[in-house]
N, CA, C and O atoms as a MOPAC input file, in Angstrom:
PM7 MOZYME 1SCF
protein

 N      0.84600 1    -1.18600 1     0.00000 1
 C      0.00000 1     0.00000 1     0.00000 1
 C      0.88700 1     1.24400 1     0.00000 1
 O      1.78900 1     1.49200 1     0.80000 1
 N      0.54800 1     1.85900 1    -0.85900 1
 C      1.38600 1     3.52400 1    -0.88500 1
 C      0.97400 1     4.21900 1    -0.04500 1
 O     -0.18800 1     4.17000 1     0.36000 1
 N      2.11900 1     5.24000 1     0.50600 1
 C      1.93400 1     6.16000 1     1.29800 1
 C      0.65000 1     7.51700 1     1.10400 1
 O      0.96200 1     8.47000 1     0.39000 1
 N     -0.55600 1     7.50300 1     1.68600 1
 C     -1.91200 1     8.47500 1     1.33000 1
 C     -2.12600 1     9.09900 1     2.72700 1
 O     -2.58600 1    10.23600 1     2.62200 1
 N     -2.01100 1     8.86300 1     3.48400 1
 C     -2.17700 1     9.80900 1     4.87900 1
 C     -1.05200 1     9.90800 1     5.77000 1
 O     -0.77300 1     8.87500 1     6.37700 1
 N     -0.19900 1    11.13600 1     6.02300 1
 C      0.94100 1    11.66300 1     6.87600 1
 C      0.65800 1    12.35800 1     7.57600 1
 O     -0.12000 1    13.24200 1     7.21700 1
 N      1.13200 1    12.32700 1     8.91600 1
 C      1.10000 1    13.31300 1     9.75500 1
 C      2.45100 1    13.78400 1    10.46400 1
 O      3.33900 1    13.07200 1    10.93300 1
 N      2.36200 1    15.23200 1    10.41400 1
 C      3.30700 1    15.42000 1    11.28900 1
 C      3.01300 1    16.71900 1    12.38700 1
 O      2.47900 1    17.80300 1    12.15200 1
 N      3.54000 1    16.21500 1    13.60000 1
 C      3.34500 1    16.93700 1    14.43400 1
 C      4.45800 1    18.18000 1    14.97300 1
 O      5.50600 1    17.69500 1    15.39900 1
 N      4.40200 1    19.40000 1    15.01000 1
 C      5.18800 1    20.15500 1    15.69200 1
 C      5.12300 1    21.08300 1    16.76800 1
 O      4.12400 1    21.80000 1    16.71500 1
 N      5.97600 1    21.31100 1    17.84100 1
 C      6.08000 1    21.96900 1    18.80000 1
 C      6.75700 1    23.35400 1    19.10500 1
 O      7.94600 1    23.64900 1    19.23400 1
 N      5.54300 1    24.15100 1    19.18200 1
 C      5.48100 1    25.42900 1    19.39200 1
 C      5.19900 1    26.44000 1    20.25600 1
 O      4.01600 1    26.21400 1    20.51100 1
 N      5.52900 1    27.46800 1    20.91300 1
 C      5.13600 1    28.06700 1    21.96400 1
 C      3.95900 1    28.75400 1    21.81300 1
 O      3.97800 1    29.85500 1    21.26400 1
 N      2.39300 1    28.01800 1    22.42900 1
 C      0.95500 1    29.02800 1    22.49700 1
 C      0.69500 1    28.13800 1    21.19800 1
 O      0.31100 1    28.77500 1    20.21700 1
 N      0.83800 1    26.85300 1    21.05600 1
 C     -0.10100 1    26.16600 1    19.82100 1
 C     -0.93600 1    24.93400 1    20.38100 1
 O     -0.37300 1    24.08800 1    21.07500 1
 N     -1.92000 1    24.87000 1    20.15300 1
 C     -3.08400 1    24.46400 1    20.36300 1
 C     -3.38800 1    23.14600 1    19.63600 1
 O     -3.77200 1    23.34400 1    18.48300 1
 N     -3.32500 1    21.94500 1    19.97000 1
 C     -3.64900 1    21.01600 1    18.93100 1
 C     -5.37600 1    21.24000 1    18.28900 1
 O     -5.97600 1    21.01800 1    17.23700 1
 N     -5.58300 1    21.63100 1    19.22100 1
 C     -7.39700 1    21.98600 1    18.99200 1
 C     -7.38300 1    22.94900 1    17.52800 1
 O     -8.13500 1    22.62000 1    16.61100 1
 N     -6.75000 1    23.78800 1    17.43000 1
 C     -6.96700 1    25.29900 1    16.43400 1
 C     -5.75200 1    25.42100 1    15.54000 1
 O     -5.79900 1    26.01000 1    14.46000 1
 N     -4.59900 1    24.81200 1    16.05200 1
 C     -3.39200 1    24.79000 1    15.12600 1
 C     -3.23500 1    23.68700 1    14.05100 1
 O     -2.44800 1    22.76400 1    14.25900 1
 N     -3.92700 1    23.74800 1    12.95800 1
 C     -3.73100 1    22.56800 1    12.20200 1
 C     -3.94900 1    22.62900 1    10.77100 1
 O     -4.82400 1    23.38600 1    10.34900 1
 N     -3.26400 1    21.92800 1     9.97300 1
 C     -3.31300 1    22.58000 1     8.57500 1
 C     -3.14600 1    21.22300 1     7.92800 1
 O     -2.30700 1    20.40700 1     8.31100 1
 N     -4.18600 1    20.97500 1     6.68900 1
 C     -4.29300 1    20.17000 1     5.70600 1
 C     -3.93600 1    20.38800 1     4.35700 1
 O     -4.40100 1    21.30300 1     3.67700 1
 N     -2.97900 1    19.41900 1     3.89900 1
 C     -2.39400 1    19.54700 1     2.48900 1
 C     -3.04600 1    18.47300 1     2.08100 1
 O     -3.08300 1    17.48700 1     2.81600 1
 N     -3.73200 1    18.47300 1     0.72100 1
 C     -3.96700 1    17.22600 1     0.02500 1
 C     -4.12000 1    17.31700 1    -1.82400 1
 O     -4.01900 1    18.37400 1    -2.44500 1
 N     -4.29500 1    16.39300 1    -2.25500 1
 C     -4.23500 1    15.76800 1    -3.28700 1
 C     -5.24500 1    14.66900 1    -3.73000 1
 O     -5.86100 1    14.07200 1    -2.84800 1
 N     -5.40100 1    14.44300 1    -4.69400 1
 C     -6.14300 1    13.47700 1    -5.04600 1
 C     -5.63700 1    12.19600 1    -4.40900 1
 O     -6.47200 1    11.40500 1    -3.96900 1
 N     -4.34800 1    11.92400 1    -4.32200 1
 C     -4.06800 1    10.63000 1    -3.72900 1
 C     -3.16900 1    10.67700 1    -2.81800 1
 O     -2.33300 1     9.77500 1    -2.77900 1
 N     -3.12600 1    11.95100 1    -1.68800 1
 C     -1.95600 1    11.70100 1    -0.48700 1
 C     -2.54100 1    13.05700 1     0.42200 1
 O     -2.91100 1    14.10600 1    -0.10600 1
 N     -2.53600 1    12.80800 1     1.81500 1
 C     -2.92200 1    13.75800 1     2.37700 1
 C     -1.92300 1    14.01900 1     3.44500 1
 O     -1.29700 1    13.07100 1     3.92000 1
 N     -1.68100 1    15.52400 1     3.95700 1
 C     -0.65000 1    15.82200 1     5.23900 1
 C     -1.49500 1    16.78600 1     6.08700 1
 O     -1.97300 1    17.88900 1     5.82600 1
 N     -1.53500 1    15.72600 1     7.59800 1
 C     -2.05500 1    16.91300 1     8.58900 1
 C     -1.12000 1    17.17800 1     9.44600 1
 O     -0.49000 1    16.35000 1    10.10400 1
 N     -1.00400 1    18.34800 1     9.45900 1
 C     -0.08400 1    18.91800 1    10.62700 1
 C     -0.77500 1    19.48700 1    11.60400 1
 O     -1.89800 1    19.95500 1    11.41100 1
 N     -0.11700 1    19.50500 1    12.86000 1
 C     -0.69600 1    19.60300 1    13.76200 1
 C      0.12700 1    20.54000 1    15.01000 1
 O      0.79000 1    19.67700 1    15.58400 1
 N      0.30700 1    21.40200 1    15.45800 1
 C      0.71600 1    21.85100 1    16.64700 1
 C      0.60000 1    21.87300 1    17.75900 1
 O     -0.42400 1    22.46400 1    18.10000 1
 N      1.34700 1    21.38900 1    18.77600 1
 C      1.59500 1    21.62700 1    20.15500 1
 C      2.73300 1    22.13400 1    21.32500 1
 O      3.96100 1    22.10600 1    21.24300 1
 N      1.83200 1    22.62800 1    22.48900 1
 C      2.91000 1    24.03500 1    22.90500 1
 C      3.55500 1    23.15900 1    23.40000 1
 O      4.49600 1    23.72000 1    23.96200 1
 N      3.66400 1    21.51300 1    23.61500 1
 C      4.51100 1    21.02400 1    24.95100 1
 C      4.56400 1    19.43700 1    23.87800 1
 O      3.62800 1    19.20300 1    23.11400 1
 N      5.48700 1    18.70900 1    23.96200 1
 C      5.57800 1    17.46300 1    23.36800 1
 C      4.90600 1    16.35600 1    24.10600 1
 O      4.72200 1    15.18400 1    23.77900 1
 N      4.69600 1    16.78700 1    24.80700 1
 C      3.69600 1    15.73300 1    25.99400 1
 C      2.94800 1    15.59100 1    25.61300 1
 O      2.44200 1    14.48000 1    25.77500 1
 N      2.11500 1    16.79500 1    24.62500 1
 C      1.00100 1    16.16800 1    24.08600 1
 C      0.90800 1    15.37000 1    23.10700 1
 O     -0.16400 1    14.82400 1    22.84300 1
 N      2.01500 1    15.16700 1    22.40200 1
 C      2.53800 1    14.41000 1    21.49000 1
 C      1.57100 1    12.76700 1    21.04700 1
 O      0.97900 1    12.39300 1    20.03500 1
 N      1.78200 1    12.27100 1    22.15000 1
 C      0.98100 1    10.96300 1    22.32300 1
 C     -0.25500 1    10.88100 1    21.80000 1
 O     -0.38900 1    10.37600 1    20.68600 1
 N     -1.25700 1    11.31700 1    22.44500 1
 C     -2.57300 1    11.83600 1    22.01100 1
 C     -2.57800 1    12.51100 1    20.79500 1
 O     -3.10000 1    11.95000 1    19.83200 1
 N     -2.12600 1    13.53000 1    20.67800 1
 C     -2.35000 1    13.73700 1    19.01100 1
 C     -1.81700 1    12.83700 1    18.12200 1
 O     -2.51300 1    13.01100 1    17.12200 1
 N     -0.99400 1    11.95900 1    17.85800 1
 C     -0.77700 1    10.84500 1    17.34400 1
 C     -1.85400 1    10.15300 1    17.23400 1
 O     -2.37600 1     9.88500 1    16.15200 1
 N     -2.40400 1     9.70300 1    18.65900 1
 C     -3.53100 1     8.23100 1    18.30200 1
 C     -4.79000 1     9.18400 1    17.61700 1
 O     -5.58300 1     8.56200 1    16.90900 1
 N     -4.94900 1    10.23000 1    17.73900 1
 C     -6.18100 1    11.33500 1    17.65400 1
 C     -5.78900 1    11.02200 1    15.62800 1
 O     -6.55000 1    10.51400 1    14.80400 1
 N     -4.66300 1    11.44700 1    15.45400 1
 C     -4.46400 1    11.21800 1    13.76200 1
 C     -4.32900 1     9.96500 1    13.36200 1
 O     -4.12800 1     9.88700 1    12.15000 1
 N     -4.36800 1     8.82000 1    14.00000 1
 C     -3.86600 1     7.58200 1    13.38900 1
 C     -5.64700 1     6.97400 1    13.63700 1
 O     -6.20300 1     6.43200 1    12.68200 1
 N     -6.26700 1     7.11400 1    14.75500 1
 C     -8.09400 1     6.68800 1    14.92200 1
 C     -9.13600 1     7.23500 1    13.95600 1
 O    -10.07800 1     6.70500 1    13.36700 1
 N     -8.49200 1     8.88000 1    14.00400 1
 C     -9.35300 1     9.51000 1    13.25500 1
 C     -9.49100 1    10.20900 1    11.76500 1
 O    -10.30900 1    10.97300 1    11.25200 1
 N     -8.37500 1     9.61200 1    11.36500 1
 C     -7.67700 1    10.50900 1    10.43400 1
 C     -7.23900 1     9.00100 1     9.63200 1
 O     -7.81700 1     9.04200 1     8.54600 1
 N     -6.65900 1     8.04300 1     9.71300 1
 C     -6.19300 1     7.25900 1     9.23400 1
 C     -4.26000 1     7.45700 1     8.74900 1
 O     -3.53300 1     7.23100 1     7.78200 1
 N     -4.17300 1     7.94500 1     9.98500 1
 C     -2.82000 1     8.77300 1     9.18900 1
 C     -1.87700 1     6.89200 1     9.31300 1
 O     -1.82100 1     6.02100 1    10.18200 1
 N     -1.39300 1     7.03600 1     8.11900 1
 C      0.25900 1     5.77600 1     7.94200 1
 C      1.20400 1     6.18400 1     8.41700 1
 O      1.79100 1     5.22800 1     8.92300 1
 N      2.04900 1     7.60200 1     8.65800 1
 C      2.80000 1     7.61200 1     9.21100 1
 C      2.93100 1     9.04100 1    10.10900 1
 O      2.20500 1    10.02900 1    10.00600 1
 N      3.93300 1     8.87000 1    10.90600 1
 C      4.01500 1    10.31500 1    11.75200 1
 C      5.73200 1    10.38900 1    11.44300 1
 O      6.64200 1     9.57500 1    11.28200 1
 N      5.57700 1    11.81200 1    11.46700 1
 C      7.02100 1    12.97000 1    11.75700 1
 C      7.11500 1    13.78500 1    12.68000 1
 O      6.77100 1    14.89700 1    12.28100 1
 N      7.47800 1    13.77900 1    13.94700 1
 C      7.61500 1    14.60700 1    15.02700 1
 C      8.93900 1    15.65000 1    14.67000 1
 O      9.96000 1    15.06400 1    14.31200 1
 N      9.01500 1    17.59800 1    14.76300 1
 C      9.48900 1    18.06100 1    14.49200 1
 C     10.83000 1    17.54100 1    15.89200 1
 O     10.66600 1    16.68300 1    16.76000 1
 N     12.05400 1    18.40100 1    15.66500 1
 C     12.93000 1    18.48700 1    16.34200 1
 C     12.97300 1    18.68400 1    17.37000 1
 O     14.02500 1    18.57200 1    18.00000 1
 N     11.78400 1    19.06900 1    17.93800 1
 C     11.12900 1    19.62100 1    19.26900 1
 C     11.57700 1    18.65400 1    20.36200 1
 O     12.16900 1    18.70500 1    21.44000 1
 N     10.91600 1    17.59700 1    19.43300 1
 C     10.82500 1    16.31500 1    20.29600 1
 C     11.77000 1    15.51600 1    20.78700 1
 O     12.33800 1    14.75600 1    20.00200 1
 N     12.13200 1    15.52000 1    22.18300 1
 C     13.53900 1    14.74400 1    22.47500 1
 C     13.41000 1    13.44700 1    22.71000 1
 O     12.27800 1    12.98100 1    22.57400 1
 N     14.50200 1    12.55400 1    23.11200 1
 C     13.69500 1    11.00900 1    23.10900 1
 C     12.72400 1    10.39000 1    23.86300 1
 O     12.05700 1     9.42400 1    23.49300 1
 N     12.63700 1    11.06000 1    25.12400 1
 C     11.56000 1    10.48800 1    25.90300 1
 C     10.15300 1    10.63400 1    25.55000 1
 O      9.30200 1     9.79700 1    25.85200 1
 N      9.88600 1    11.86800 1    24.81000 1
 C      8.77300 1    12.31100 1    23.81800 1
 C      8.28700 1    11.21100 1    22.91800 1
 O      7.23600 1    10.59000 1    22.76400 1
 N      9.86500 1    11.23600 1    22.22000 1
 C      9.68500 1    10.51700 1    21.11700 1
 C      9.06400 1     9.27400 1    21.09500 1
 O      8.29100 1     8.88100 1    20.22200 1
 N      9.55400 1     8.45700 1    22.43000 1
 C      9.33400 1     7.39300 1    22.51400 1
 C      7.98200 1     6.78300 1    23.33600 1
 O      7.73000 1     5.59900 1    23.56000 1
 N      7.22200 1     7.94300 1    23.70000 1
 C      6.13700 1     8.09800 1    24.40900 1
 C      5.03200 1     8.10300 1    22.76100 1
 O      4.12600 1     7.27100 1    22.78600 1
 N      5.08700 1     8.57800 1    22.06100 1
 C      4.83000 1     8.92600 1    20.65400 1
 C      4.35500 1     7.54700 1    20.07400 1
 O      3.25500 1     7.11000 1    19.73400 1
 N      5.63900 1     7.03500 1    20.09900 1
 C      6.03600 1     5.61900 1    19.45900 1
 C      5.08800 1     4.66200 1    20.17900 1
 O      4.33600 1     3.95700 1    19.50600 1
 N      5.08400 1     4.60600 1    21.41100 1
 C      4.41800 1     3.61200 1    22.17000 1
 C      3.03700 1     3.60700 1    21.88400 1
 O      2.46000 1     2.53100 1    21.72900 1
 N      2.27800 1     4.97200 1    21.77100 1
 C      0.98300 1     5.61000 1    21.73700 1
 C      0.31800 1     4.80400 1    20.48600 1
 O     -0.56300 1     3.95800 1    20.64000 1
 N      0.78700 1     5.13200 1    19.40100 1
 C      0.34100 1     4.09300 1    18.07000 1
 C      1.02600 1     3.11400 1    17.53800 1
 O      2.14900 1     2.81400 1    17.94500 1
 N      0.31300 1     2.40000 1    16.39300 1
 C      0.67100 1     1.19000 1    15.48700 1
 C      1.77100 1     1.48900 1    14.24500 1
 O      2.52800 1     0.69700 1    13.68300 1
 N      1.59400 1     2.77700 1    14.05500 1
 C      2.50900 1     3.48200 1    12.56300 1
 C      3.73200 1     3.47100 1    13.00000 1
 O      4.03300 1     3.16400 1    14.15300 1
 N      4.62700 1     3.84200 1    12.01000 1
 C      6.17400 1     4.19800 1    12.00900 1
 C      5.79700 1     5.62200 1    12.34800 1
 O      4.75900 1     6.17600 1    11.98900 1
 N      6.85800 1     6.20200 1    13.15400 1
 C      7.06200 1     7.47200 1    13.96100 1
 C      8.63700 1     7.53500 1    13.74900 1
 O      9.53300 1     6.77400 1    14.11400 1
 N      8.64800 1     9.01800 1    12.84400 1
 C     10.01400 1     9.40100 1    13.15600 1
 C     10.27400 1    10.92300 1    13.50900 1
 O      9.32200 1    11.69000 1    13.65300 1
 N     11.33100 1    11.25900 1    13.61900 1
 C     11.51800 1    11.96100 1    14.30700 1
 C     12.88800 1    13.38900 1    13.77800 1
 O     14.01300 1    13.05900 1    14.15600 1
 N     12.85700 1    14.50600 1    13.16800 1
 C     13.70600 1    14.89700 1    13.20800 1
 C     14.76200 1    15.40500 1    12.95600 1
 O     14.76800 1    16.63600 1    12.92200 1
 N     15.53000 1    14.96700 1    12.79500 1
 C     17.34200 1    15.54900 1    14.00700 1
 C     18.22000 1    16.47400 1    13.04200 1
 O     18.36700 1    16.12600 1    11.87000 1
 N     18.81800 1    17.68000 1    13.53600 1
 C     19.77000 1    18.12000 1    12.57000 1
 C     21.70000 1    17.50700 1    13.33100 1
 O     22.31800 1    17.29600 1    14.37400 1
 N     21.76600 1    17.50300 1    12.43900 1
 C     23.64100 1    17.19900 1    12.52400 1
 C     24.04300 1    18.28500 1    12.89000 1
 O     23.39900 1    19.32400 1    12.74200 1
 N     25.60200 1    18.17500 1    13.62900 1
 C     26.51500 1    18.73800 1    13.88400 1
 C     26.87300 1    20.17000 1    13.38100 1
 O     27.31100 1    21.11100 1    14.04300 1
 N     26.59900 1    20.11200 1    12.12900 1
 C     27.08400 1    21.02600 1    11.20400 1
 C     26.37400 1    22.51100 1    11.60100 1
 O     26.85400 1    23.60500 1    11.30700 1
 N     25.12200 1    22.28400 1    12.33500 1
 C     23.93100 1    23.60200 1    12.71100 1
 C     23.76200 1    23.35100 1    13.98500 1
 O     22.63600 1    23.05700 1    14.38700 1
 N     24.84700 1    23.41900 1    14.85500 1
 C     24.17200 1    23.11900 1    16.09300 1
 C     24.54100 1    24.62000 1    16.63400 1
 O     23.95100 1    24.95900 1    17.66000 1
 N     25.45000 1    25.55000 1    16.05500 1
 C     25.98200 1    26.78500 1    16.19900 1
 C     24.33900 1    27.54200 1    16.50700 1
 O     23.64900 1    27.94000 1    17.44500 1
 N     24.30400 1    27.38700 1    14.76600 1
 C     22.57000 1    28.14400 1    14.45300 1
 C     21.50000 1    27.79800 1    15.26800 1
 O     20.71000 1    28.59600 1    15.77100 1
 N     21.49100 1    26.55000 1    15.39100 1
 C     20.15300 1    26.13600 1    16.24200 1
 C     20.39200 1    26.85500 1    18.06700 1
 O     19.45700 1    27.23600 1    18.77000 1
 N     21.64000 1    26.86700 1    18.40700 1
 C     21.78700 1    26.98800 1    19.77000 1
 C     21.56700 1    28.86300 1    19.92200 1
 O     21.27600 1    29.47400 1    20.95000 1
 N     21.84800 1    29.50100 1    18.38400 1
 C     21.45300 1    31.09800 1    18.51000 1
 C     19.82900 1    31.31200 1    18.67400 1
 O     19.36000 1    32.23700 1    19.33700 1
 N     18.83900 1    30.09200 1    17.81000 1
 C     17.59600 1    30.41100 1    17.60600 1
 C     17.16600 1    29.82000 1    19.37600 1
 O     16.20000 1    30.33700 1    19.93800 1
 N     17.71100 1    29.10400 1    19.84400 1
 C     17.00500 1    28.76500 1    21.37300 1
 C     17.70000 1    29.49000 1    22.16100 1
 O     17.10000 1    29.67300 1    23.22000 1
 N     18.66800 1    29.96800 1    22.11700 1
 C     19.09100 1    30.44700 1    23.39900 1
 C     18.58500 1    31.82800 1    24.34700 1
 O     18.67200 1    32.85500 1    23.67300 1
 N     18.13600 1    32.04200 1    25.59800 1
 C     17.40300 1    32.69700 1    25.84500 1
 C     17.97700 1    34.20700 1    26.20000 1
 O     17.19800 1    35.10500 1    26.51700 1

């Protein structure tokens, strides 16, 4: 079976899985994205897209560290991945978080 329903979830400060969510589709492949302010919620919006939605697979943004991740993973039946930038941007990434 080909890939027709994706989801991916990302984590944002003040996003709402309820109101933050955006659908891409096509005649034969669909992407819901979804936002949340905390990765905890992670879990639940997963089974929420995989029950209700029929999603095949999930992409958790970078947000998500492993205990997330793997809370994610446990939650549904799909492949869940996750992620990661290399070495090469950890300069950049550590300017965009740092407080």
């Amino acid at each position: 079976m080909a890939l027709q329903r994706f989801g991916f979830i990302v984590s944002g400060a003040g996003l709402d899985p309820g109101h933050h969510r955006s659908v891409m589709s096509s005649p034969s492949f669909t992407m819901i994205a979804v936002g949340v302010s905390n990765p905890a919620q992670g879990a639940a919006v997963a089974q929420a897209l995989v029950e209700e939605h029929g999603v095949q697979l999930i992409e958790l943004c970078g947000g998500f560290g492993t205990a997330d991740t793997l809370r994610v993973q446990a939650a549904v039946t799909v492949p869940v991945g996750v992620v990661r930038y290399g070495p090469e941007v950890i300069d950049g990434m550590h300017r965009l978080f740092a407080e």
